[in-house]
C-alpha positions, 0 to 999 in steps of 0.5 A, spaced: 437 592 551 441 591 545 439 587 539 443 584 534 443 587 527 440 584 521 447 581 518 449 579 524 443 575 526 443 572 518 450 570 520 448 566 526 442 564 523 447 561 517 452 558 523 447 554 527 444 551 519 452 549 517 453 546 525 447 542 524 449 539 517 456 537 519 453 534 525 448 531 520 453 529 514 456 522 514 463 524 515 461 527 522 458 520 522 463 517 520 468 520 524 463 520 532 465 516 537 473 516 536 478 517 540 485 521 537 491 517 537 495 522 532 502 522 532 504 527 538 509 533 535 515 529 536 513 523 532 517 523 526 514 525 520 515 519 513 512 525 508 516 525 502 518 521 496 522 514 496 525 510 492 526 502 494 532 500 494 537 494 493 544 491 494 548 485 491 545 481 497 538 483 496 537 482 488 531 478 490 528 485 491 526 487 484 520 480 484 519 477 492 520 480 498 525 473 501 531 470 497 529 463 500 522 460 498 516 462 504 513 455 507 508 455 503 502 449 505 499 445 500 494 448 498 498 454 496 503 450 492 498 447 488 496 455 487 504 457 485 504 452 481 499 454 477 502 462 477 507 464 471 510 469 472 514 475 468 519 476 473 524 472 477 526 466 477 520 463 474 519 468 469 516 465 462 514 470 456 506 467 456 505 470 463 498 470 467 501 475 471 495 479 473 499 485 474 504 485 469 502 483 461 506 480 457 504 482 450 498 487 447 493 483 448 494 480 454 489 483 460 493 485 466 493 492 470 490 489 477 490 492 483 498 489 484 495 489 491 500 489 499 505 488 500 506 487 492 505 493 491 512 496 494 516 491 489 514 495 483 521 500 479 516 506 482 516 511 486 512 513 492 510 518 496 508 519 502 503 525 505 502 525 512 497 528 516 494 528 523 491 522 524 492 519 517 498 517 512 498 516 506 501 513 500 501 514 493 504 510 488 507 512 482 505 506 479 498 506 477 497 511 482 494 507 486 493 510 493 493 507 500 490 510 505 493 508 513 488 511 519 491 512 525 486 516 529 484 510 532 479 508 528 477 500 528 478 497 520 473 498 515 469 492 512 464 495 510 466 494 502 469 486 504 474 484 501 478 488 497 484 489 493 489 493 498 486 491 504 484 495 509 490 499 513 490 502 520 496 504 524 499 505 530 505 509 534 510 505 538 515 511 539 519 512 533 516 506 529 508 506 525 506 499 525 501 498 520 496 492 520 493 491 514 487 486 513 480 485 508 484 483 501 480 478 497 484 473 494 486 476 487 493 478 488 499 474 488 503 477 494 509 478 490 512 478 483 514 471 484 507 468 484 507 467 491 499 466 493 495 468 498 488 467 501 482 472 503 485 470 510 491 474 510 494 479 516 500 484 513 503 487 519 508 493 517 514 497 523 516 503 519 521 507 522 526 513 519 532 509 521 536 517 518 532 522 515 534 519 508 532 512 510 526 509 511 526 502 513 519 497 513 519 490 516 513 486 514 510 480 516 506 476 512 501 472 516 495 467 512 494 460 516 491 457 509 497 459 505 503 459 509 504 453 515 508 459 519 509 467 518 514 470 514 517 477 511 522 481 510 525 487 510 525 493 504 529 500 505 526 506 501 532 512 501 529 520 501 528 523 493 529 530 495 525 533 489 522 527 485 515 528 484 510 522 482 509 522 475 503 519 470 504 512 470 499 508 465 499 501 466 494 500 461 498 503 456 500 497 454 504 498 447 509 502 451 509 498 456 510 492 452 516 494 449 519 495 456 517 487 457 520 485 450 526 489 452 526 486 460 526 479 456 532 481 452 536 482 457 534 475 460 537 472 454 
C-alpha cells in the first residue's frame, strides 16, 4: 500500500484546516445561499474613467438632475424652502449646503449622497467585476458598491448616506436599484429634499464605447406626489485616472467658492 510522505500529508492537513475556515469565515457566510446573476461573457463592460457631461440645452446639469422643478408634496416644500444652496438658481453666499461650504468655517464635506453625488465637476471610475460594479468617485473618493450577484439589499447598517445599491441585467442595460438612505442628503445641488423613503432606481447602458448613458428615477411618496428623474451622459476618459480630492480641505476649496461667486456677479 502506498503512504503518503510526510510534506504531503502536512499539505493536506494545512488544506482541510484552510477549507474549514473559509466555511467558517463571515464572508463565507455572507455570501451561503446566493444564487450568481453575473453578467455573461457577452455583457458590456462600463470599467473606465467618465466624465459627466452637458449641452446649452442641459446647463441644469452642473446643480439638478431636470430644468423644470420636481412635484414636490408639502412637506418637501416646506423643507426646500429652508435649503440654501451654493449652486443654481437659488444659489446664496451663506450656504447651509451640507456638502459644499461656503466660508472657512463652515462645516460641510458630508457624504453628498445618490444620486447628488453624479452632479459634482469630478470624475468617476467604474471597476467591474464578476458579480460586483463598483464606482469611485474622485470627489471625496467616496466609493459605491453595486451587487449583482443576486444578493437581497443589505439593512443591517439602516439608513445610510449612500444607500444600498443592487443591480440587475437586462440585456445590455445594468438597472440598479438603490435604497436604505437616511434623510440627510439633499437630492441635488439645488436643494431638493428627501426622506428615508426614497427609491432610486438607475438603467445604465454604454450607448458607443465612449458614452454611457444613465436614466434615473427618483421615487419617494413623502417628498414627491409622483416619480421624476432625468438623464445624465458620461463620455469615456481614456487615460484619466482618479486624483486626491479633499473636500475638507477647506482653504483651497474656499477659494474656488469665492471664484465660482465671482463669476456670478
Amino acid at each position: 500500500m502506498h503512504h503518503a510522505s510526510a510534506p504531503t500529508a502536512a499539505r493536506a492537513v494545512i488544506a482541510a484546516l484552510g477549507l474549514t475556515f473559509l466555511l467558517q469565515s463571515p464572508l463565507s457566510r455572507g455570501l451561503a445561499g446566493q444564487t450568481s446573476t453575473a453578467p455573461a461573457a457577452s455583457a458590456p463592460d462600463f470599467s473606465g474613467v467618465w466624465e459627466m457631461q452637458s449641452s446649452p440645452a442641459t446647463r441644469y446639469l452642473s446643480y439638478a438632475f431636470s430644468g423644470t422643478e420636481p412635484p414636490m408634496t408639502a412637506w418637501a416644500q416646506d423643507r426646500f424652502k429652508a435649503t440654501k444652496p451654493s449652486f443654481g438658481p437659488r444659489a446664496v453666499e451663506a450656504s447651509n449646503d451640507p456638502v459644499n461650504p461656503t466660508t472657512v468655517s463652515a462645516v460641510g464635506c458630508f457624504p453628498p449622497g445618490v444620486p447628488r453625488i453624479y452632479l459634482h465637476p469630478f470624475p468617476m471610475e467604474i471597476i467591474q467585476t464578476p458579480g460586483r460594479v463598483i464606482m469611485f468617485f474622485e470627489f471625496g473618493h467616496f466609493v459605491r458598491q453595486i451587487s449583482t450577484d443576486g444578493r437581497p439589499h443589505n439593512t443591517d447598517l439602516g439608513p445610510t448616506w449612500m444607500g444600498d445599491s443592487t443591480g440587475t441585467w437586462e440585456g445590455d442595460t445594468l438597472v440598479v436599484d438603490t435604497v436604505g438612505f437616511n434623510d440627510k442628503t439633499w437630492i441635488d445641488r439645488a436643494g431638493h429634499p428627501h426622506s428615508d423613503a426614497l427609491h432610486v432606481i438607475e438603467r445604465m447602458r454604454r450607448q458607443d464605447r465612449n458614452t454611457l448613458v444613465n436614466d434615473i428615477t427618483i421615487e419617494d411618496p413623502k417628498a414627491y406626489t409622483h416619480s421624476w428623474g432625468g438623464r445624465i451622459q458620461f463620455q469615456l476618459r481614456p487615460g484619466w485616472h482618479i486624483t486626491e480630492m479633499i473636500c475638507e480641505d477647506n482653504v483651497n476649496f474656499d477659494e474656488f467658492l469665492k471664484n465660482e461667486m465671482n463669476k456670478k456677479k
